[in-house]
C-alpha positions, 0 to 999 in steps of 0.5 A: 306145832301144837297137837290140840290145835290140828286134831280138831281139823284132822276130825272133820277131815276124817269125817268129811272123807270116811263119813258113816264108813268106808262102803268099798273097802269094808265090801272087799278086804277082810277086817283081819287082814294086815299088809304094808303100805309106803307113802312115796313122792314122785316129785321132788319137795320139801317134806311136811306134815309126815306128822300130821299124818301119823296122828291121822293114821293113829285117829283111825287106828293107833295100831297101825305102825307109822315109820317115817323115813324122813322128817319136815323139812328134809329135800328129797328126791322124786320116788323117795319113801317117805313112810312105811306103815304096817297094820290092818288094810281097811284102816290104812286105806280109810286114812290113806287120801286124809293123810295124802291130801294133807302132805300133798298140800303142805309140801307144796307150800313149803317147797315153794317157800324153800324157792324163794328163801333161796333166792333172797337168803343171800342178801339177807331178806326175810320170806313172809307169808300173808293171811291169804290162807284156805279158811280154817287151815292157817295155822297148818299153812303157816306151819308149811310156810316155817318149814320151808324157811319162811317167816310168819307174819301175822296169824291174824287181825288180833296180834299186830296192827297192819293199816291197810289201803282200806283203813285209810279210805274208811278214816276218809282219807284223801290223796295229799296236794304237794307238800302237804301231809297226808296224815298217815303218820298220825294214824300210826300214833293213834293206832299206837295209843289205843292199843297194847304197849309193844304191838307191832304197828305196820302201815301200807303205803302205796307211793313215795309221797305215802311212805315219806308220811307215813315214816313220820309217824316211826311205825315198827314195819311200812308195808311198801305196796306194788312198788317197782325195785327201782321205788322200793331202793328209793325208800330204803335210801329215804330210811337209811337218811332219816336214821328211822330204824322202821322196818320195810317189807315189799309186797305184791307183783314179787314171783321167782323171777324178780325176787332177787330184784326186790332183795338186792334193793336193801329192803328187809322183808317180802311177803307173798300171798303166793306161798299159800293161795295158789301154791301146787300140790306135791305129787305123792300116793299111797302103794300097798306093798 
């Protein structure tokens, strides 16, 4: 994780919580008073963004002493300490709801990532994340995604090519007649050519019919959308035959109970906006000790 690329958001994260200052905490606690405090998870979770954290605590008051108990990465049980810190109260307490609202978030993201790594792993299936991301904080949520064993896909729309259903409409593409080309193909050898040698090129398709074409045109992964198990094997068999060595990635409809269904198919990667659009915050506080 890179330092420069998160501080920016950990200042207007601070600025936007803190504002022209802490009116309560300044009120009641003396300025010279020092205690402990202990960051602690009631549920149990894939940890991440204790990092984050310490540079929030170090952005308000770098005297402060960070111990993390822990690192990203680690399952721990509900009622863990993850950290000990110990330094001026009024400091700890104007970092205390950045620095949860972060963990909170980012260990929600990769525990349930963790959930379907564990379910595919088996079978050899990638976990990969998509660009329904909160705006500005991708990168951190991506971040979260890896840490729970998860593959990023594209950070966004500058670093690999990916053809969508509405591409295809734009380039008014229509529906093909039996046995007649749907020219997806060709829109992966156009997009080929006018990009960058070795971007990877990834196309969508959403029927048999679709993905037939498409696999023509030998594109580096076909993104086969909202198909059923059943479709999904159909396609890995019609690769397997026309020793293609293009990549198949599942997606839409995939939740933690069908998961296995998908890996057991032979597809080679699933990606779920779920890990990050609607993923539940860990349960974690802050207790003066």
């Amino acid at each position: 994780m890179e330092k420069e690329r998160v501080l920016p958001i950990i200042r207007a994260a601070l600025k936007e919580d803190i504002g022209k200052g802490d009116i309560t905490t300044s009120a009641l606690v003396d300025k010279f008073l020092s205690s402990a405090a202990a960051i602690i998870t009631h549920d149990d979770c894939v940890v991440c963004g204790l990092q984050i954290a310490e540079w929030v605590m170090a952005q308000v008051d770098y005297s402060v002493r960070f111990k993390p108990n822990c690192k990203d990465g680690d399952f721990v049980g509900e009622d863990k300490e993850l950290v000990f810190l110990e330094g001026r109260v009024n400091s700890i307490l104007r970092a205390e709801r950045v620095m949860l609202n972060f963990v909170e978030f980012l260990s929600g993201i990769a525990t349930k990532t963790k959930a379907f790594v564990d379910k595919a792993k088996p079978y050899g299936v990638k976990i990969m994340d998509t660009r329904k991301t909160y705006p500005l904080l991708r990168y951190l949520e991506k971040y979260a995604v890896s840490v729970g064993g998860g593959v990023n896909h594209r950070m966004g729309l500058y670093d690999q090519v990916l053809i969508k259903d509405n591409h295809i409409k734009a380039v008014s593409y229509k529906p093909s007649a039996a046995g007649k080309s749907s020219g997806l193909g060709e829109l992966v050898e156009a997009a080929r050519k006018k990009n960058v040698k070795g971007t990877v090129i990834e196309i969508e398709a959403a029927t048999a019919a679709e993905f037939e074409d498409a696999l023509q045109g030998k594109p580096d992964i076909i993104m086969l959308d909202n198909m059923s198990p059943k479709d999904v094997k159909a396609c890995v068999e019609v690769r397997r035959m026309s020793k293609i060595k293009t990549l198949l990635e599942a997606s839409g409809g995939i939740d933690l109970d069908n998961i296995e269904e998908y890996a057991k198919t032979g597809i080679d990667m699933v990606s779920i906006g779920a890990l990050t659009h609607s993923v539940k915050a860990i349960d974690i506080s802050m207790e003066i000790v």
